[in-house]
C-alpha positions in Angstrom: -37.9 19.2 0.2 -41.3 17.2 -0.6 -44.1 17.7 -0.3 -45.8 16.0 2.9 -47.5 12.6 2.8 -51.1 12.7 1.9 -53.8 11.5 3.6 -53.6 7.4 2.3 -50.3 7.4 4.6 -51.8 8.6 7.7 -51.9 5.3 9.5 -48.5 4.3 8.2 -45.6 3.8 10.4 -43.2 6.1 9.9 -39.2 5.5 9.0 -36.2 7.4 8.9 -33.9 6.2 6.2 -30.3 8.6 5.8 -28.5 8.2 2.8 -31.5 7.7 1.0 -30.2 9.1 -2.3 -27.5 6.6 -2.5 -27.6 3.0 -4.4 -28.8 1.0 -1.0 -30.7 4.0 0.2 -32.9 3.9 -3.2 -33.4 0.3 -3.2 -34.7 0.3 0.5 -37.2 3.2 -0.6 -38.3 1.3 -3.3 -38.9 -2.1 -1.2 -40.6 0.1 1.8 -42.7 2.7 0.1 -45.6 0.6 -0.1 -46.0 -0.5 4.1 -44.5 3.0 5.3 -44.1 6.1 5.5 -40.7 7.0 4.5 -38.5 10.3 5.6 -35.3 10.7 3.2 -32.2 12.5 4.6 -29.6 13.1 2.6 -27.2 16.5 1.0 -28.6 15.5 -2.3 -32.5 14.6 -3.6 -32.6 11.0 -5.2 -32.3 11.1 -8.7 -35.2 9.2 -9.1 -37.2 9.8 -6.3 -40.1 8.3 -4.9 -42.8 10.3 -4.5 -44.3 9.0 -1.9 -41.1 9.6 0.2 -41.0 12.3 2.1 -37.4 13.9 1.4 -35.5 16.6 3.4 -32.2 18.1 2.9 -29.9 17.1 5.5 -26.0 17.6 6.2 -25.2 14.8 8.7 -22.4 16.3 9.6 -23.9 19.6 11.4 -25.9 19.2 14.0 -27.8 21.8 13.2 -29.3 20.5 10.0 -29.7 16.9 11.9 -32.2 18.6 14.9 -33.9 21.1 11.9 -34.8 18.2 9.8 -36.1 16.2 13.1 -38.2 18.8 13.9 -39.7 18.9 11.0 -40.4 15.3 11.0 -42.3 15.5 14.3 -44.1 18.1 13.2 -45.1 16.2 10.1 -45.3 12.5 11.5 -45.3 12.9 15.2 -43.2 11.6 18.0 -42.7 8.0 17.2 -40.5 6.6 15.1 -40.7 2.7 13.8 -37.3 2.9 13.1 -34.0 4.8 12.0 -32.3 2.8 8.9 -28.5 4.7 8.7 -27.0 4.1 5.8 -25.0 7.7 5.4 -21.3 7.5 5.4 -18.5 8.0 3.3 -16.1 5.9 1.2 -13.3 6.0 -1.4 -11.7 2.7 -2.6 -9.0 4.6 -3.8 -7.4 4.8 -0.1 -6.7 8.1 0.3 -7.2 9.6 4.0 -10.1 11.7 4.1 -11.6 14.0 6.8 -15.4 13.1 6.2 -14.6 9.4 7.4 -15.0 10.7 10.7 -17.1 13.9 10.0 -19.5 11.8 8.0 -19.5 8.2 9.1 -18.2 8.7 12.7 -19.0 11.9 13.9 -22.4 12.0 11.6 -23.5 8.7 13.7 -22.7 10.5 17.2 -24.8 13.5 16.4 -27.7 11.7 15.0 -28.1 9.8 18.0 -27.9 12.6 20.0 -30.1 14.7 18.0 -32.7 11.7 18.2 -33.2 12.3 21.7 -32.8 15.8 22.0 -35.7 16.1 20.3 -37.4 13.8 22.3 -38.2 11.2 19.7 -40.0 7.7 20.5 -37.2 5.8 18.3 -38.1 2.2 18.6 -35.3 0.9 16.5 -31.9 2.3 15.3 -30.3 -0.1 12.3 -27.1 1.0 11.3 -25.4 -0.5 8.3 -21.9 -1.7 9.0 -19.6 -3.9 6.8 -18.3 -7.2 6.9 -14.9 -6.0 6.0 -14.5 -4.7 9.7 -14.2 -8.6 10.4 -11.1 -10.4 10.9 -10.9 -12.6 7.5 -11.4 -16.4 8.0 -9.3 -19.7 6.8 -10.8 -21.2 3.7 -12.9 -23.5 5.3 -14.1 -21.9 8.1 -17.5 -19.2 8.2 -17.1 -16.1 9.7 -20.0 -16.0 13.1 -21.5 -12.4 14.2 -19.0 -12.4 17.2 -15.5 -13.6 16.0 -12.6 -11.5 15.8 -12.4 -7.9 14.1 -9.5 -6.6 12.2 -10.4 -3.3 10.2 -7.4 -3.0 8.3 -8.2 0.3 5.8 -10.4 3.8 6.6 -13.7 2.8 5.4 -13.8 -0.5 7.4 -12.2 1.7 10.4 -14.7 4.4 10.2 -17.6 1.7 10.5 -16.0 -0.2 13.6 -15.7 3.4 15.2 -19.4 4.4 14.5 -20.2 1.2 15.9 -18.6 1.8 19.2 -20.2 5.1 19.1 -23.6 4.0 18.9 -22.8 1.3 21.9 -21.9 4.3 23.5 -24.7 6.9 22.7 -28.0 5.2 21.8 -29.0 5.1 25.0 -32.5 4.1 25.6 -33.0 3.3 21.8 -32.6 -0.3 20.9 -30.1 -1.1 18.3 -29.4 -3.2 15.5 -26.0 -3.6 13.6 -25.9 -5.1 10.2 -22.5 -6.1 9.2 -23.3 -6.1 5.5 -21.1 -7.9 2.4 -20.5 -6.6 -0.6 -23.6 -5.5 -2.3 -24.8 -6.3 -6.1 -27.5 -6.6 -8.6 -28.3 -7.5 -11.7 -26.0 -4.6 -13.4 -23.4 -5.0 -11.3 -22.9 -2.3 -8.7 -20.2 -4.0 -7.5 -16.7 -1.9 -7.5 -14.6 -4.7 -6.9 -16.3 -7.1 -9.6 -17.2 -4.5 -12.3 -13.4 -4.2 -12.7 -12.7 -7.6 -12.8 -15.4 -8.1 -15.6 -14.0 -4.6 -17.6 -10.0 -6.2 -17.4 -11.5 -9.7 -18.9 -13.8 -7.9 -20.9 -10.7 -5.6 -22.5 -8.3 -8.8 -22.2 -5.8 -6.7 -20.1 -3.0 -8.5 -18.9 -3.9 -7.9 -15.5 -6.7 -10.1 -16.2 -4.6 -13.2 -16.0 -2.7 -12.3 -12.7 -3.8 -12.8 -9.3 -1.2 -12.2 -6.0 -3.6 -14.3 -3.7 -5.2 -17.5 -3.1 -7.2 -17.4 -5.9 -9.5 -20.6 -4.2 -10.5 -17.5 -1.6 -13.4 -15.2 -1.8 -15.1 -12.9 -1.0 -19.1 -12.5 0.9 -21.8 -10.9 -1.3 -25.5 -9.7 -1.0 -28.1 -9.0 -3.8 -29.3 -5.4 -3.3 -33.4 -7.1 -3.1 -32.1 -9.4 0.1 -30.9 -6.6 2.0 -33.9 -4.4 1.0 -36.0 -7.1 2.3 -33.4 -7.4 5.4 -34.0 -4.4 6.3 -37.8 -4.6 5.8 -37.9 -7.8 8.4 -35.4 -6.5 11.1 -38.3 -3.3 11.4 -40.9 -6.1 11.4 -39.3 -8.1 14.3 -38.3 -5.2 16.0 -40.2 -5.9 19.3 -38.8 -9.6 19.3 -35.2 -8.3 19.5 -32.8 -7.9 22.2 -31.6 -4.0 23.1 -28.7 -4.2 20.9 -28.3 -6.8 18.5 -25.4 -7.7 15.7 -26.0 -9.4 12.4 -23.9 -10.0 9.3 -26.2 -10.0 6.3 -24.8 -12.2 3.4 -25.2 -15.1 0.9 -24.2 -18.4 2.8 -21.2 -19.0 0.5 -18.9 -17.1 -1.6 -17.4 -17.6 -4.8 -13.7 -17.6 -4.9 -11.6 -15.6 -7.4 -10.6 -18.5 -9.7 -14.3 -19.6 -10.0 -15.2 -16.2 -10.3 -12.4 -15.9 -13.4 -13.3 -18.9 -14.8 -16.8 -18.2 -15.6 -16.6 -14.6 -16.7 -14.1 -15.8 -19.3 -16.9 -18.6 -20.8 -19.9 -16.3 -20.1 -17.7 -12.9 -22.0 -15.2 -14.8 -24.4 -16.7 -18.1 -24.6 -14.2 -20.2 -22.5 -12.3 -20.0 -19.5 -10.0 -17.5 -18.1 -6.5 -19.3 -16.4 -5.5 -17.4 -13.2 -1.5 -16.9 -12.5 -0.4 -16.5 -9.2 2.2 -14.1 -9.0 4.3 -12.7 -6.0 3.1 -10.0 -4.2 5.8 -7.6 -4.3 5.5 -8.5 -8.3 2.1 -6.8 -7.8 2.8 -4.2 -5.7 5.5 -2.9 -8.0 3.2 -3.5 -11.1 0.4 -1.6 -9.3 2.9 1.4 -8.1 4.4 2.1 -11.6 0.7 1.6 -13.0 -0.6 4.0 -10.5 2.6 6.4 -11.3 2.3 6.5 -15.1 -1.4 7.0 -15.3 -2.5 10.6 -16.2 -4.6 12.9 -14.6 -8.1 11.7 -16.0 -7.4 8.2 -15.7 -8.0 6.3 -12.0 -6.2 3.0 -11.5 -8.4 1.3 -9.4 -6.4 -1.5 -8.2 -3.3 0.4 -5.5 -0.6 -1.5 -4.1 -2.2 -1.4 -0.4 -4.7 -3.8 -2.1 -2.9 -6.7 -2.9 -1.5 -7.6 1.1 -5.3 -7.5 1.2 -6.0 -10.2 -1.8 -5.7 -13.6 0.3 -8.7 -12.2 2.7 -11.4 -15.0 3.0 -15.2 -13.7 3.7 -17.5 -16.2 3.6 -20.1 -15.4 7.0 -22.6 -18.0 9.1 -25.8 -16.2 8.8 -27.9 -18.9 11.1 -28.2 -15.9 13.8 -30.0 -13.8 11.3 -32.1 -17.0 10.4 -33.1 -17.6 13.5 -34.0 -14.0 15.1 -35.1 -11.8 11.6 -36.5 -14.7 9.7 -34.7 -13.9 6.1 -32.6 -15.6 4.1 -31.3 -14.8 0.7 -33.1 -15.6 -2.5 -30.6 -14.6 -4.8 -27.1 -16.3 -5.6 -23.9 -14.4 -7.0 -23.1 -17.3 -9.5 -26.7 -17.1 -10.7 -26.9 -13.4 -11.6 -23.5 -14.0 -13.4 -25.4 -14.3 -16.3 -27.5 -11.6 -16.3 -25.0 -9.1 -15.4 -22.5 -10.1 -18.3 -25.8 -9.8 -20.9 -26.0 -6.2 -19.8 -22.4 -5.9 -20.4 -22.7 -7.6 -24.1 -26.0 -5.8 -24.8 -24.6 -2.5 -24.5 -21.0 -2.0 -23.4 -20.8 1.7 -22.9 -24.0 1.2 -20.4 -22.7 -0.9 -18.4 -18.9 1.1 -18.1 -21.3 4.2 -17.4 -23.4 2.5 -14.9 -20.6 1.0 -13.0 -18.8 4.4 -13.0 -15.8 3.2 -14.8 -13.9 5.1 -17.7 -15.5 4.3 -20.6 -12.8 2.9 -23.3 -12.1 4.6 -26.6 -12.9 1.4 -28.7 -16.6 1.2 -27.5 -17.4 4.7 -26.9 -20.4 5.8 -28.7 -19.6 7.9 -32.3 
């Protein structure tokens, strides 16, 4: 626990942010701190924490550490609340069923909400982060808009459709707002999906030159500063807002995956990387085996429910957040490129560490 805000925050408005220790949670923090007074829930302190935000240990998934931590807050900031910024859930890109998708992300969402206004709390905003991926995909040159079709097709993106439809159900008299977020990134990577893409061109695996999709698809992106300043002017407009309101926060176009391949192989090697489409069974069968053979410490990332997944198209029509939050995105995917392959070059093991991936043999450190 922190200590409490001193006296130069007395006047601020106060927010809630959950899941403050993770990657978004910290950039929001650091893009707040200055204009607010900022409460951090989370199981586990940031590693670099702010110390002007106010951080209590909280289990979102008992109810009684949710209403202990909100009393505390009205005790220390009083009974209004600016708004609630909920980023706490859970995910695992490795596909396997876990319970905390709907103790965590589901179930977590439910009690909050409740908890909120049990403890009587003036909430004058909710803003939960969703994902894009709940979203049916579109044709390639079509834009996805914040009210077409939905088609969550794996647990994380089912978890955040389901919290949605519990919030519709429980905020009550607390107006809401529902980000449906693309994939996040900055100037290190951060990216899951991408880091391991750079790593397989970077190590000149074989993989690296086989696609089973469309590789002229691709897929919707956001630079971690955009949706920290998203955030920041969705709690500015707040009062200009309808009850409950539905965004998708994203670059206004996408690269595809044979761009993407292209340009990583002149930016890493120095020309450019040919893409092979190959059948998807091919895949599957290559991923299975893969998948089969590796050893305890080593985590395939790519699984054979993946690839009926690699033809999905994200590229989202973000006129409605335009119009109602006025933001737009500064940064572009295909400009960063750069950046995120020099931190690669610069220092290899770094970059592997940062990006949480197993660091190979031939550039670990001696």
């Amino acid at each position: 626990m922190s200590e409490p805000i001193n006296e130069t925050g007395a006047n601020k408005e106060t927010i809630i942010i959950t899941g403050v220790s993770g990657l978004i949670g910290s950039h929001v923090t650091q893009h707040l701190s200055d204009s607010y007074n900022l409460v951090g829930l989370d199981i586990t302190p940031p590693s670099q924490q702010d110390t002007r935000t106010f951080f209590i240990e909280t289990d979102l998934t008992e109810a009684n550490s949710i209403q202990k931590s909100l009393s505390q807050i009205k005790g220390e900031f009083g009974n209004r609340i600016a708004s609630v910024i909920h980023l706490a859930a859970y995910y695992d890109f490795t596909g396997k069923s876990s319970p905390l998708y709907d103790k965590l992300t589901v179930e977590g969402t439910r009690k909050l909400l409740q908890a909120l206004k049990t403890e009587g709390l003036e909430v004058e905003q909710f803003i939960f982060s969703s994902s894009i991926l709940v979203m049916k995909p579109t044709d390639e040159d079509e834009k996805l808009d914040h009210y077409d079709e939905l088609r969550a097709e794996w647990d994380y993106p089912k978890s955040k459709l389901q919290a949605e439809e519990v919030i519709l159900v429980e905020h009550g008299d607390i107006p809401v707002v529902i980000h449906r977020i693309a994939g996040v990134y900055d100037e290190k990577c951060h990216s899951l999906p991408v880091s391991q893409q750079i790593a397989r061109i970077y190590e000149k695996q074989l993989e690296s030159y086989v696609f089973p999709g469309d590789a002229s698809h691709g897929q919707a992106v956001i630079h971690l500063d955009d949706l920290a300043e998203c955030f920041k002017q969705t709690i500015i407009h707040r009062k200009d807002l309808a009850e409950d309101e539905l965004f998708l926060i994203s670059e206004p176009d996408a690269m595809s995956y044979g761009e993407l391949q292209e340009k990583l192989g002149e930016l890493i090697h120095g020309k450019e990387w040919p893409t092979i489409r190959i059948p998807k069974v091919v895949a599957k069968a290559g991923a299975f085996f893969k998948n089969k053979m590796a050893g305890e410490d080593e985590a395939m990332f790519i699984k054979p429910w993946m690839i009926d997944l690699a033809d999905d198209h994200y590229v989202a029509c973000i006129a409605h957040a335009r119009q109602k939050l006025n933001w737009a995105p500064q940064h572009r995917f295909r400009d960063t490129l750069p950046q995120i392959v020099e931190f690669l070059k610069s220092n290899p093991e770094d970059f592997y560490k940062e990006n949480k991936l197993p660091v190979p043999d031939t550039i670990k450190s001696e």
